[in-house]
PDB file of N, CA, C and O in Angstrom:
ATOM      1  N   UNK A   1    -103.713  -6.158   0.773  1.00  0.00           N
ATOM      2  CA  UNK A   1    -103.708  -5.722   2.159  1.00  0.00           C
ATOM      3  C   UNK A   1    -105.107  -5.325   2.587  1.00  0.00           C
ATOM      4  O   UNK A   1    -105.609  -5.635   3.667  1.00  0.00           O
ATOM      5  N   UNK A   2    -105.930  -4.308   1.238  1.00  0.00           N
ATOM      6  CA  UNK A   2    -107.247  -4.029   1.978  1.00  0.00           C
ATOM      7  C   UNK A   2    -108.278  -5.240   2.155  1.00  0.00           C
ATOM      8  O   UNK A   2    -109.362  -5.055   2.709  1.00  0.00           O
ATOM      9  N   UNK A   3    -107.979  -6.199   1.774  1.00  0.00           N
ATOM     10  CA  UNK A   3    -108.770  -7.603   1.789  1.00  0.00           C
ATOM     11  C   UNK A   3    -108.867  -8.241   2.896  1.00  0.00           C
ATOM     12  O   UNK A   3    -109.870  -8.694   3.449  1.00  0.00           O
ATOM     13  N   UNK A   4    -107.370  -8.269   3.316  1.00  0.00           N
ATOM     14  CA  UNK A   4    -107.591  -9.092   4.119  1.00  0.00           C
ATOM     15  C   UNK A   4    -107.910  -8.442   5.971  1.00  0.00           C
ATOM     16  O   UNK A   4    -108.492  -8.916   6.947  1.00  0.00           O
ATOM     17  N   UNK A   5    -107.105  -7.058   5.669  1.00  0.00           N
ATOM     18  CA  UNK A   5    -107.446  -5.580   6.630  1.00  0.00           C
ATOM     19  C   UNK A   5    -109.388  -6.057   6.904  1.00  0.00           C
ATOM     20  O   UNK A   5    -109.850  -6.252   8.029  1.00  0.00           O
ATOM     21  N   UNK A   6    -110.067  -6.135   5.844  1.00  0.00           N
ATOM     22  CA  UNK A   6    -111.096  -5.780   5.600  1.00  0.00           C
ATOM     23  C   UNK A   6    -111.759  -7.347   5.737  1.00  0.00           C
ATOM     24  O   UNK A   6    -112.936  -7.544   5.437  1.00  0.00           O
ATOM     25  N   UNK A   7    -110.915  -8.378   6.198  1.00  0.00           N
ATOM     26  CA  UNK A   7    -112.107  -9.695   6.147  1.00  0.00           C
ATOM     27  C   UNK A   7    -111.275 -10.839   7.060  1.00  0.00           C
ATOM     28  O   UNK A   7    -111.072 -12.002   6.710  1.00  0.00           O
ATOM     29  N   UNK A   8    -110.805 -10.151   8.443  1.00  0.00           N
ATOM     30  CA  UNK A   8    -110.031 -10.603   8.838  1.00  0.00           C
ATOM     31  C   UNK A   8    -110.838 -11.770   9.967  1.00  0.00           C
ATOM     32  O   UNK A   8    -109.974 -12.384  10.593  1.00  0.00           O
ATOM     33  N   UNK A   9    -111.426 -11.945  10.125  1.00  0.00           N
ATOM     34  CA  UNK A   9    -112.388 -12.820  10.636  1.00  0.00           C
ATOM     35  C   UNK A   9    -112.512 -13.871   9.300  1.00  0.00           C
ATOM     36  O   UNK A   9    -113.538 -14.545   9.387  1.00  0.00           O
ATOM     37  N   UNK A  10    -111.667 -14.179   8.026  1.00  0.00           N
ATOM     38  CA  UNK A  10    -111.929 -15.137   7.426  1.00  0.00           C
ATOM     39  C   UNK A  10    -110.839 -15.722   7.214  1.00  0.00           C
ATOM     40  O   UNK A  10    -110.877 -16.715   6.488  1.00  0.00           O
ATOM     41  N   UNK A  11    -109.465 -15.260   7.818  1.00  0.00           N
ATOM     42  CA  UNK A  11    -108.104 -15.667   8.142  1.00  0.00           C
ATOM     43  C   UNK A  11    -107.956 -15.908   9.705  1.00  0.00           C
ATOM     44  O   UNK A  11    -107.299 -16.873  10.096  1.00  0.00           O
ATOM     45  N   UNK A  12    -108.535 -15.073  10.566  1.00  0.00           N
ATOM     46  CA  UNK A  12    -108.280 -15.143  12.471  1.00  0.00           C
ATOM     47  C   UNK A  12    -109.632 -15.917  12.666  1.00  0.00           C
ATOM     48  O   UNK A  12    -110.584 -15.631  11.940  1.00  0.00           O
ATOM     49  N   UNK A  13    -109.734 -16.829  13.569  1.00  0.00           N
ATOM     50  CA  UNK A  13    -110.757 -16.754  14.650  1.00  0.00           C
ATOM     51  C   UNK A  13    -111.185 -15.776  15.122  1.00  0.00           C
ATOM     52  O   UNK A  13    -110.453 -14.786  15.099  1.00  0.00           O
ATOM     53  N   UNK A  14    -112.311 -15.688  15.633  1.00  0.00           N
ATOM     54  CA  UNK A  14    -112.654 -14.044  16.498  1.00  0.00           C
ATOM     55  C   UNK A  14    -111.524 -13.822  17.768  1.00  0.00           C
ATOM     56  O   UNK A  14    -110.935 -12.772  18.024  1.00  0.00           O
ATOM     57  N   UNK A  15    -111.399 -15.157  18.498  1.00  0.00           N
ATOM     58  CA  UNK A  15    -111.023 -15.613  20.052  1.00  0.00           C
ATOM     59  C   UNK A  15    -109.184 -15.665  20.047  1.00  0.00           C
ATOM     60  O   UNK A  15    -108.510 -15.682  21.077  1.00  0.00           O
ATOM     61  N   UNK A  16    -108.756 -15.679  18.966  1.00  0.00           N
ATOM     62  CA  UNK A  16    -107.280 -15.439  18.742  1.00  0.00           C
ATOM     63  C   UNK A  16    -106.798 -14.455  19.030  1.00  0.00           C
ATOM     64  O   UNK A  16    -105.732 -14.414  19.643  1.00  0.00           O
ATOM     65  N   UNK A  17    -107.605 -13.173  18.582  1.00  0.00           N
ATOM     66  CA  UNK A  17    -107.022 -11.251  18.844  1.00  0.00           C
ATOM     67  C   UNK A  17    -105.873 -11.345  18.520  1.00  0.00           C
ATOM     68  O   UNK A  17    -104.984 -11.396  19.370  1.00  0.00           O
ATOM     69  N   UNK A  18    -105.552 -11.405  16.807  1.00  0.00           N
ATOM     70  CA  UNK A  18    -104.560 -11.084  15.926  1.00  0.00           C
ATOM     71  C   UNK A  18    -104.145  -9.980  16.523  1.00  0.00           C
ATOM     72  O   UNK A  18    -104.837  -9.103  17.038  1.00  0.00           O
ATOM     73  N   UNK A  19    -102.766 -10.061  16.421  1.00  0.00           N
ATOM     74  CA  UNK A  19    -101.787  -8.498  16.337  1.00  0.00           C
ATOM     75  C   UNK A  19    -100.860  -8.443  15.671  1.00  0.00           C
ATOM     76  O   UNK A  19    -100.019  -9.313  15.447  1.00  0.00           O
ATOM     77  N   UNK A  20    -100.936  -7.440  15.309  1.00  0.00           N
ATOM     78  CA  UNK A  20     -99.151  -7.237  13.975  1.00  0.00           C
ATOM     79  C   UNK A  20     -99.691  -7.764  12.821  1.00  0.00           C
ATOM     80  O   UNK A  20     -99.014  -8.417  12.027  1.00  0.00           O
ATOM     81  N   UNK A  21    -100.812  -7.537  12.679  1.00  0.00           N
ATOM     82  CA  UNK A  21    -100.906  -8.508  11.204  1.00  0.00           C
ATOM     83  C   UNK A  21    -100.212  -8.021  10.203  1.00  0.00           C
ATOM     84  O   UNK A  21    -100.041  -6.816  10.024  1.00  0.00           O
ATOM     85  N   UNK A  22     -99.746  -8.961   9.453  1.00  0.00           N
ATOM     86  CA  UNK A  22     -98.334  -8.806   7.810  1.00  0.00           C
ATOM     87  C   UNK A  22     -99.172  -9.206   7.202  1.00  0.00           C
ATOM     88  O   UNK A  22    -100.080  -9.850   7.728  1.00  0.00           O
ATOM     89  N   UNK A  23     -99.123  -8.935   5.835  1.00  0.00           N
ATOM     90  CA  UNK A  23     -99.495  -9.863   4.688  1.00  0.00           C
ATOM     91  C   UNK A  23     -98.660  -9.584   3.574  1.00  0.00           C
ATOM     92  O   UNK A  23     -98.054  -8.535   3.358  1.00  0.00           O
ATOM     93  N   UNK A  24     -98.689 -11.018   2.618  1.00  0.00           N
ATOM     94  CA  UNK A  24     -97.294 -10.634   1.740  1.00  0.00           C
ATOM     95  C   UNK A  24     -98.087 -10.684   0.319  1.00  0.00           C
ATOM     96  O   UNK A  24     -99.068 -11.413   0.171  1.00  0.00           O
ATOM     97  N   UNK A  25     -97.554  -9.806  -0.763  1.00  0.00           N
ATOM     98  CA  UNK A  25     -97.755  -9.757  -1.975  1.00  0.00           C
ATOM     99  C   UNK A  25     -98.352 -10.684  -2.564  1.00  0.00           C
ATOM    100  O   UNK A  25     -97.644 -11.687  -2.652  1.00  0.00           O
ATOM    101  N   UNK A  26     -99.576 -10.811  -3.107  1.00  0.00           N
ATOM    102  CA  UNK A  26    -100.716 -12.141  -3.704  1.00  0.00           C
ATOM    103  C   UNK A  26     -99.944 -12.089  -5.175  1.00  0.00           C
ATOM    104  O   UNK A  26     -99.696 -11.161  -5.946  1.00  0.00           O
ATOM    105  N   UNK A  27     -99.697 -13.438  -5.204  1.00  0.00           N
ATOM    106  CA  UNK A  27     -99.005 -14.440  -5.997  1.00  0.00           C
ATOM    107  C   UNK A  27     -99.978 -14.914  -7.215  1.00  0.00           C
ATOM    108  O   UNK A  27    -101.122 -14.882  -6.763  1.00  0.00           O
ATOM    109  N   UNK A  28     -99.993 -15.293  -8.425  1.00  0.00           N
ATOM    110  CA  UNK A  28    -101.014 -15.774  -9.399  1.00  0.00           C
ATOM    111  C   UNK A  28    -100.504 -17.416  -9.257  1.00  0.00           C
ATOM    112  O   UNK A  28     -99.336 -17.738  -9.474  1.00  0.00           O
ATOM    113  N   UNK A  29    -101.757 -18.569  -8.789  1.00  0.00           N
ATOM    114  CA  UNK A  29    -101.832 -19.726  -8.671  1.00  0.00           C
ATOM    115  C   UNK A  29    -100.747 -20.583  -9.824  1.00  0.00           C
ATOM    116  O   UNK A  29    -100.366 -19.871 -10.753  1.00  0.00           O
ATOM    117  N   UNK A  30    -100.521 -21.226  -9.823  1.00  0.00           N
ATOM    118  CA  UNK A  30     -99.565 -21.779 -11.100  1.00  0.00           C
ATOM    119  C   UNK A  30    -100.403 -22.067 -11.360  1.00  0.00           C
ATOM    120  O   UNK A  30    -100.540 -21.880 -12.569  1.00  0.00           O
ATOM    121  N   UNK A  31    -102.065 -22.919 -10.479  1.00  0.00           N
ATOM    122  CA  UNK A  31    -103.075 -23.936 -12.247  1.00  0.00           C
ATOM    123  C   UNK A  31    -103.900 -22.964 -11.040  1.00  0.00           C
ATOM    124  O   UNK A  31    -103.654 -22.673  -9.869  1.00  0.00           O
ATOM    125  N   UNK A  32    -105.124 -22.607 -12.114  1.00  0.00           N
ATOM    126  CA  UNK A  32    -106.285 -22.165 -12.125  1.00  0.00           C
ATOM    127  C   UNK A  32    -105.945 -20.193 -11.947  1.00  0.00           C
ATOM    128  O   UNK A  32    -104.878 -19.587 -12.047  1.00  0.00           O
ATOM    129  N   UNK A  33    -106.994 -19.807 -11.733  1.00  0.00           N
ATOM    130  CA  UNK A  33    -107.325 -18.402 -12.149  1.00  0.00           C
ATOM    131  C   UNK A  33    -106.961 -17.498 -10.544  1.00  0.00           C
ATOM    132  O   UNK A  33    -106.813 -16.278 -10.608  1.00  0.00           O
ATOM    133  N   UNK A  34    -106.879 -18.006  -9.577  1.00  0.00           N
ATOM    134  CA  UNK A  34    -106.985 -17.611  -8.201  1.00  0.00           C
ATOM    135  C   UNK A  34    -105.705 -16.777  -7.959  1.00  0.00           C
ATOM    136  O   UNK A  34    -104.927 -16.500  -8.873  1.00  0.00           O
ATOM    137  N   UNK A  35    -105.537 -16.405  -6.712  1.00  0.00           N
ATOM    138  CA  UNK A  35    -104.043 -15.548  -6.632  1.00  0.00           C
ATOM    139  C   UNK A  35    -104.057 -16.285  -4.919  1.00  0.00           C
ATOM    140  O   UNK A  35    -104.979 -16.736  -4.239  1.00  0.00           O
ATOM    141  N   UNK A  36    -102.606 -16.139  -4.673  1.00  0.00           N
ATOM    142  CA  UNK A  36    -102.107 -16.640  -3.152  1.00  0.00           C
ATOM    143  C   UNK A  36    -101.664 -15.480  -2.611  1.00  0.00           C
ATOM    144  O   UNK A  36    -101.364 -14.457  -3.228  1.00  0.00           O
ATOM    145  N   UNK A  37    -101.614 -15.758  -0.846  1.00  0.00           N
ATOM    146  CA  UNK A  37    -101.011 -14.834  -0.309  1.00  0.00           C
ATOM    147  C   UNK A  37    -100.825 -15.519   1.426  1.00  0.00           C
ATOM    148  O   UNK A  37    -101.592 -16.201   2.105  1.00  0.00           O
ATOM    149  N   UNK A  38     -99.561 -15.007   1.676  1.00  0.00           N
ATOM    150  CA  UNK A  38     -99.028 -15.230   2.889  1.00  0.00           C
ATOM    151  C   UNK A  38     -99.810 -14.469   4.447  1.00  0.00           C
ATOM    152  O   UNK A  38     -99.354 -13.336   4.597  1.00  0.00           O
ATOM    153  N   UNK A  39    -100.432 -14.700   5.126  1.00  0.00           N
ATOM    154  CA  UNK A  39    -100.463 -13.881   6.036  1.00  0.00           C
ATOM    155  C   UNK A  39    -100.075 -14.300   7.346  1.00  0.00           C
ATOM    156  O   UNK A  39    -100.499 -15.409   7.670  1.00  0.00           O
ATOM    157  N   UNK A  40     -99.190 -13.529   8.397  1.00  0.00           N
ATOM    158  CA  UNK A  40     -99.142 -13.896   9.645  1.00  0.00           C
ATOM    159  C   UNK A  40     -99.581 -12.854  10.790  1.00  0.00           C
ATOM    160  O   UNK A  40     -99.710 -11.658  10.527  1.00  0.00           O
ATOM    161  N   UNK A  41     -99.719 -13.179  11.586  1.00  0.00           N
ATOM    162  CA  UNK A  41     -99.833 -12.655  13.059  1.00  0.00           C
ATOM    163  C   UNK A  41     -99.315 -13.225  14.528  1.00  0.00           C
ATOM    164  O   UNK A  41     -98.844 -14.347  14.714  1.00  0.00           O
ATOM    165  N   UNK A  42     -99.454 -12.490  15.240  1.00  0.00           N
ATOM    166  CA  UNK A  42     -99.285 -13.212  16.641  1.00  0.00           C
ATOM    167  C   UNK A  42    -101.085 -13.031  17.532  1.00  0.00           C
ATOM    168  O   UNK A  42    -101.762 -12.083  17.930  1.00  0.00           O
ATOM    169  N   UNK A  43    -101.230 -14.505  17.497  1.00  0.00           N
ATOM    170  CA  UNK A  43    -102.682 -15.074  17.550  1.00  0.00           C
ATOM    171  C   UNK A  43    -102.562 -15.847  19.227  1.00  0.00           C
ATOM    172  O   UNK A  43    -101.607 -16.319  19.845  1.00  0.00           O
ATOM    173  N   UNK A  44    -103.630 -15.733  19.462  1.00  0.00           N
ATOM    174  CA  UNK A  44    -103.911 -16.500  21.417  1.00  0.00           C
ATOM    175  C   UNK A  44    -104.644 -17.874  20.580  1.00  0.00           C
ATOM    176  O   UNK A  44    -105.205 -17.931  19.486  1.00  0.00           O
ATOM    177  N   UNK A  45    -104.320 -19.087  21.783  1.00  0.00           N
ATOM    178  CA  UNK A  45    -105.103 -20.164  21.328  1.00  0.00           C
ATOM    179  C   UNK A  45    -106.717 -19.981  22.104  1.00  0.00           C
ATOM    180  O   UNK A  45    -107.039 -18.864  22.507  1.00  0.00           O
ATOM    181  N   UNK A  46    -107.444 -20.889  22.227  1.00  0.00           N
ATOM    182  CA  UNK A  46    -108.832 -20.925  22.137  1.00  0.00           C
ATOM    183  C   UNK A  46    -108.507 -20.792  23.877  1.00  0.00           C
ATOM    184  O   UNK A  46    -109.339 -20.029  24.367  1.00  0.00           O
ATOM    185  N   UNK A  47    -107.557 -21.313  24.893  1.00  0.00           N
ATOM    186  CA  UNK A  47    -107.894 -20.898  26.047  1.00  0.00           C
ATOM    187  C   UNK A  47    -106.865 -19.507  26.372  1.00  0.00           C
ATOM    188  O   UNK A  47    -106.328 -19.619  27.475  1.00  0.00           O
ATOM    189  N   UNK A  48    -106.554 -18.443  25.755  1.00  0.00           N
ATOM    190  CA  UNK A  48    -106.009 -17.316  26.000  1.00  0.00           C
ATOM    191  C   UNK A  48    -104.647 -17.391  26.087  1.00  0.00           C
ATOM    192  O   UNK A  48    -104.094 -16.311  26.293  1.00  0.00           O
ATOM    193  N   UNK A  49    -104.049 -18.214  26.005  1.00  0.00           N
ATOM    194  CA  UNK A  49    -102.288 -18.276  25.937  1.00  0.00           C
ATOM    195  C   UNK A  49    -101.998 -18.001  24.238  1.00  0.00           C
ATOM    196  O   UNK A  49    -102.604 -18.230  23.191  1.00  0.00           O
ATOM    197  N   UNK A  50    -100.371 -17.213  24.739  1.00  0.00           N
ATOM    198  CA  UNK A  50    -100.307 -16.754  23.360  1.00  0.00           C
ATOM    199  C   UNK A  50     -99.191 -17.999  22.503  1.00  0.00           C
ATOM    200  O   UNK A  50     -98.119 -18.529  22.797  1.00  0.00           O
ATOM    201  N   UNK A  51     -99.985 -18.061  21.523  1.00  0.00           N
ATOM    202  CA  UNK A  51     -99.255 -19.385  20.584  1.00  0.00           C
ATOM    203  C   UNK A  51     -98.299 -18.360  19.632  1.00  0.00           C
ATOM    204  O   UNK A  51     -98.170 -18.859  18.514  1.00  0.00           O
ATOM    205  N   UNK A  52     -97.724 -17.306  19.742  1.00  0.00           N
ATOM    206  CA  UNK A  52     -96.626 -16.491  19.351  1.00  0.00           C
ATOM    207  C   UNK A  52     -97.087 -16.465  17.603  1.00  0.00           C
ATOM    208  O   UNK A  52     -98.310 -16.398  17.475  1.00  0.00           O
ATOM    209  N   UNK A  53     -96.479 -16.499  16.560  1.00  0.00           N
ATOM    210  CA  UNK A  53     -96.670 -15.651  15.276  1.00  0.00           C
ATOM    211  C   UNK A  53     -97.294 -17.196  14.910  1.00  0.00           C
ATOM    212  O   UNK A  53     -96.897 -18.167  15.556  1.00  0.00           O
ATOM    213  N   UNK A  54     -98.177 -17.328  13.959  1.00  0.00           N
ATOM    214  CA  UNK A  54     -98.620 -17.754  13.350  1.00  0.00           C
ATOM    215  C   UNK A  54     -99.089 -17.069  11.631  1.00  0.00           C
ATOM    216  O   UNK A  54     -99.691 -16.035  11.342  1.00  0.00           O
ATOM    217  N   UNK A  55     -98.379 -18.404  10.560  1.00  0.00           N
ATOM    218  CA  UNK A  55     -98.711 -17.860   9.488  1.00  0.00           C
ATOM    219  C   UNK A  55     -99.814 -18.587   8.888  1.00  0.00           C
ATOM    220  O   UNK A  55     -99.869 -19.760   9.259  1.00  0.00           O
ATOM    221  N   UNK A  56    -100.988 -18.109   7.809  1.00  0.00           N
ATOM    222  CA  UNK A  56    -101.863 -18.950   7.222  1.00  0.00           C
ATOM    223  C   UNK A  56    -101.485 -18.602   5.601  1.00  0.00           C
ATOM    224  O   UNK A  56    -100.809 -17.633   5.256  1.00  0.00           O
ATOM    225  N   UNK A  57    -102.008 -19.497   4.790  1.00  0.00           N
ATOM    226  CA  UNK A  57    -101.423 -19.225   3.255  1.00  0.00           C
ATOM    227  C   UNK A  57    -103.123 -19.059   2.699  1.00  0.00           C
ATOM    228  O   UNK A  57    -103.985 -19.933   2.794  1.00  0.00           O
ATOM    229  N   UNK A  58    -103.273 -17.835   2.174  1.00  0.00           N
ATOM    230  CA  UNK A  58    -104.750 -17.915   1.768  1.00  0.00           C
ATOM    231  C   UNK A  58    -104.926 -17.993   0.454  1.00  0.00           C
ATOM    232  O   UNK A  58    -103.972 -17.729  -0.277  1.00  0.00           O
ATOM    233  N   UNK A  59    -105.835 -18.267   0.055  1.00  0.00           N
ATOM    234  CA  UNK A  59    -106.559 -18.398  -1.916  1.00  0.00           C
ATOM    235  C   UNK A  59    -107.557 -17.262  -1.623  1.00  0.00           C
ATOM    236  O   UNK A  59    -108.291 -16.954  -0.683  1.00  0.00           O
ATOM    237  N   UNK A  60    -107.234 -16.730  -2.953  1.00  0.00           N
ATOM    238  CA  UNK A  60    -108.538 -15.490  -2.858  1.00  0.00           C
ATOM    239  C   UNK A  60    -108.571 -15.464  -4.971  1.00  0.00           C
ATOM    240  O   UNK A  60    -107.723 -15.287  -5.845  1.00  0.00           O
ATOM    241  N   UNK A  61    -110.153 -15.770  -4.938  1.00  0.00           N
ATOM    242  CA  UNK A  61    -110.362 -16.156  -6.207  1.00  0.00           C
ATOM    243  C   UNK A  61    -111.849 -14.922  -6.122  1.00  0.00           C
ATOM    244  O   UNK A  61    -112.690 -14.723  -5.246  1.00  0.00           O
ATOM    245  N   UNK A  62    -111.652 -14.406  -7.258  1.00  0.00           N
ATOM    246  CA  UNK A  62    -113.342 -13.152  -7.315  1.00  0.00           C
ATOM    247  C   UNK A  62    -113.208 -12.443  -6.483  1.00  0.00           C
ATOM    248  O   UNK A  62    -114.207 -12.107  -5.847  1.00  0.00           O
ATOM    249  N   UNK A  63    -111.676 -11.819  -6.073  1.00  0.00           N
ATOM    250  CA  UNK A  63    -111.793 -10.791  -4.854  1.00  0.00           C
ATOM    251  C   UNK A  63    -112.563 -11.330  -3.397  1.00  0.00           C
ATOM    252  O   UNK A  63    -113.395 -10.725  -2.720  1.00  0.00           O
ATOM    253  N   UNK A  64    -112.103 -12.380  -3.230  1.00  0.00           N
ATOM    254  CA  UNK A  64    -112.600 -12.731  -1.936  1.00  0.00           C
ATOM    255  C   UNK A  64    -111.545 -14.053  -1.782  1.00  0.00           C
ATOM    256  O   UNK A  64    -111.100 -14.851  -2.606  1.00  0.00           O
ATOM    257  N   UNK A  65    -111.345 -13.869  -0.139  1.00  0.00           N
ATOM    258  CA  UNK A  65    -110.762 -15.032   0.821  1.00  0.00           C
ATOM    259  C   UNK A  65    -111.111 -16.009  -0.013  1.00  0.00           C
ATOM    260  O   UNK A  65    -111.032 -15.516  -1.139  1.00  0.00           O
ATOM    261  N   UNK A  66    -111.553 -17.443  -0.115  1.00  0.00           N
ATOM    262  CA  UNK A  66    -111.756 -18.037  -0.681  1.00  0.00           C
ATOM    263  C   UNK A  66    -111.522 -19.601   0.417  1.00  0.00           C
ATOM    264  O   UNK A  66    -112.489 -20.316   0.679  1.00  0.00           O
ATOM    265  N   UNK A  67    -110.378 -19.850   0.840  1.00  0.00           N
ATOM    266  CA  UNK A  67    -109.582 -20.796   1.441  1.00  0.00           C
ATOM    267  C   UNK A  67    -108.162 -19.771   2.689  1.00  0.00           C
ATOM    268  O   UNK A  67    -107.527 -18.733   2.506  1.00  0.00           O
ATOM    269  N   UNK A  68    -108.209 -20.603   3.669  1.00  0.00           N
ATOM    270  CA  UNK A  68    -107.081 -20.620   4.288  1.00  0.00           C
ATOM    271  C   UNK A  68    -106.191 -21.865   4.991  1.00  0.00           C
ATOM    272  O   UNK A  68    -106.779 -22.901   5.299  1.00  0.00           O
ATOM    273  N   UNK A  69    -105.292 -21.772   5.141  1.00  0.00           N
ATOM    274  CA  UNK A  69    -104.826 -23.078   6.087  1.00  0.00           C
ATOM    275  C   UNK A  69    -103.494 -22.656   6.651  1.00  0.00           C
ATOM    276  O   UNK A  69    -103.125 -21.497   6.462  1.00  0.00           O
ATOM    277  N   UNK A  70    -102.729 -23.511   7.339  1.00  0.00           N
ATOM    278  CA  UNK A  70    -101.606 -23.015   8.155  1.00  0.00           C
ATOM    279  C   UNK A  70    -100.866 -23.232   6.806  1.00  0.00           C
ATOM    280  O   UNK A  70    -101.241 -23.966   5.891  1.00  0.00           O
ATOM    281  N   UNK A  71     -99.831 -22.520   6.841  1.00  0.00           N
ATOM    282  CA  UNK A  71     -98.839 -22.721   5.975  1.00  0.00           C
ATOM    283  C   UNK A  71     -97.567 -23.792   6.560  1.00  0.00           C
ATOM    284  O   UNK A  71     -97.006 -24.189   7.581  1.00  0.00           O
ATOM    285  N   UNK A  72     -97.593 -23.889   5.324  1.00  0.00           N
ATOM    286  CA  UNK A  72     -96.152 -25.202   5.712  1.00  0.00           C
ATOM    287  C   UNK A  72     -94.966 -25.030   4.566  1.00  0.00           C
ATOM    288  O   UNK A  72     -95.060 -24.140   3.720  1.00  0.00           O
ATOM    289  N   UNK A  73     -93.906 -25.894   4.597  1.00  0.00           N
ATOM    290  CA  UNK A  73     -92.843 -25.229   4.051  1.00  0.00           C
ATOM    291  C   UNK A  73     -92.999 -24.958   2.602  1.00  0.00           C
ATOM    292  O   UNK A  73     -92.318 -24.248   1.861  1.00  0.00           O
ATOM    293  N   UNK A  74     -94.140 -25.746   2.340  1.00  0.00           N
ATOM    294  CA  UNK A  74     -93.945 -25.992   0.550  1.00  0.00           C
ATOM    295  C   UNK A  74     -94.295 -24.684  -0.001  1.00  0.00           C
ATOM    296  O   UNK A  74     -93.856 -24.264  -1.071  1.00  0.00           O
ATOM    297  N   UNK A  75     -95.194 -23.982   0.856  1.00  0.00           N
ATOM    298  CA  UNK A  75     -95.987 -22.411   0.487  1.00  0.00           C
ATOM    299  C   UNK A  75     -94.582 -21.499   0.236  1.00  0.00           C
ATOM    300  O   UNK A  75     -94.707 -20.634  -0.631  1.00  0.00           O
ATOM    301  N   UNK A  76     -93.458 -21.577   0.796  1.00  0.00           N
ATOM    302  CA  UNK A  76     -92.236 -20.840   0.875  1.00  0.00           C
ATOM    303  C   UNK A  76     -93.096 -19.256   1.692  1.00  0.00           C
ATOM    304  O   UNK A  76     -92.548 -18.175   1.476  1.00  0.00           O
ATOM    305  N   UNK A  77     -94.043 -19.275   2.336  1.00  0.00           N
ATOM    306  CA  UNK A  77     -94.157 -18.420   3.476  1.00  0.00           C
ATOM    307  C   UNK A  77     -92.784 -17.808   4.004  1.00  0.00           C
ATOM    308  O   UNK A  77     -92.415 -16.637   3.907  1.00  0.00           O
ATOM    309  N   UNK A  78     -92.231 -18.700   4.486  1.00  0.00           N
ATOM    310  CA  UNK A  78     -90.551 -17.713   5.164  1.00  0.00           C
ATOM    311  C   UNK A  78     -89.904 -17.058   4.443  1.00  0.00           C
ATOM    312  O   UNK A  78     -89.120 -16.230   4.909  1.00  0.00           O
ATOM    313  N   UNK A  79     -90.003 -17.186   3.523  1.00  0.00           N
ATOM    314  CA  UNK A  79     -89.159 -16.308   2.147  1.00  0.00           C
ATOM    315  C   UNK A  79     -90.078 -14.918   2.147  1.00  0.00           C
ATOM    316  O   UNK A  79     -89.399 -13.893   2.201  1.00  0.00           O
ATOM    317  N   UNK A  80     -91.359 -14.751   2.102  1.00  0.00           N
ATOM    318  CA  UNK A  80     -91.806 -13.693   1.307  1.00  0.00           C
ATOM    319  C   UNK A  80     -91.217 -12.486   2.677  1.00  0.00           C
ATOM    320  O   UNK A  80     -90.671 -12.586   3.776  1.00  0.00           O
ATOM    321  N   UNK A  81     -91.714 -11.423   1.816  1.00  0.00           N
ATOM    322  CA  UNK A  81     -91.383 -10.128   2.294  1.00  0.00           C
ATOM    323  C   UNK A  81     -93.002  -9.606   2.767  1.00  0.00           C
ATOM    324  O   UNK A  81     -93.907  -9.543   1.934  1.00  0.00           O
ATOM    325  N   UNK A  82     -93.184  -9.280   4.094  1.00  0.00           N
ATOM    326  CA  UNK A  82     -94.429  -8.879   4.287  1.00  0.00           C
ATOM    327  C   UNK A  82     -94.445  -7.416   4.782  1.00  0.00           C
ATOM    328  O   UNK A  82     -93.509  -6.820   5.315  1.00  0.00           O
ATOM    329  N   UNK A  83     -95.956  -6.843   4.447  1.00  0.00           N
ATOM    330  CA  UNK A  83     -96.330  -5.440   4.937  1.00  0.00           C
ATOM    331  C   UNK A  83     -97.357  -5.259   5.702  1.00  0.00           C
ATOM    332  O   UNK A  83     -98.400  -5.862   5.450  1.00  0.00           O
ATOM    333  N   UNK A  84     -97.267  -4.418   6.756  1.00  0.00           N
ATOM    334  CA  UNK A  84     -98.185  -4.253   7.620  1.00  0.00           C
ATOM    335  C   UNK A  84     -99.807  -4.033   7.528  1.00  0.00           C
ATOM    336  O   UNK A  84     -99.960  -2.871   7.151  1.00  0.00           O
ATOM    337  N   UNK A  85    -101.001  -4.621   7.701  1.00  0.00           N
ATOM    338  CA  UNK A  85    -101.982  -3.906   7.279  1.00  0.00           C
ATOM    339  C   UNK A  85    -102.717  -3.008   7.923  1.00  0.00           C
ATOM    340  O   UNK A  85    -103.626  -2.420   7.337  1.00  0.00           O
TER     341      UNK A  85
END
């Protein structure tokens, strides 16, 4: 939570103005050394309309972000249980 609390400009755009941000319990990669984690918000698109909750699935390898991307079903994102940061 303090990671991503703390580096949220490497999950949001600046121009989105995340709110409600969740993030769910970081997961250990099945191959390699990295850990996963779910995060969503409710994010604005690039011309100010709100595109409602959006989730991204991040890699964070050496205590840092590492990778993000939208999540899709294979991440099982809808399943996890998230906490506020």
């Amino acid at each position: 939570k303090r990671l991503v609390h703390d580096h949220l400009d490497a999950v949001f755009v600046a121009n989105s103005y995340p709110r409600g941000v969740q993030v769910s319990r970081p997961t250990h990669e099945v191959r390699g050394t990295g850990w996963t984690a779910c995060v969503r918000a409710e994010v604005n698109s690039a011309t100010g309309n709100s595109l409602g909750v959006v989730t991204y699935r991040i890699s964070i390898i050496g205590g840092l972000i590492s990778d993000r991307r939208r999540a899709d079903p294979d991440d099982n994102c809808e399943t996890e249980s998230y906490e506020p940061i």
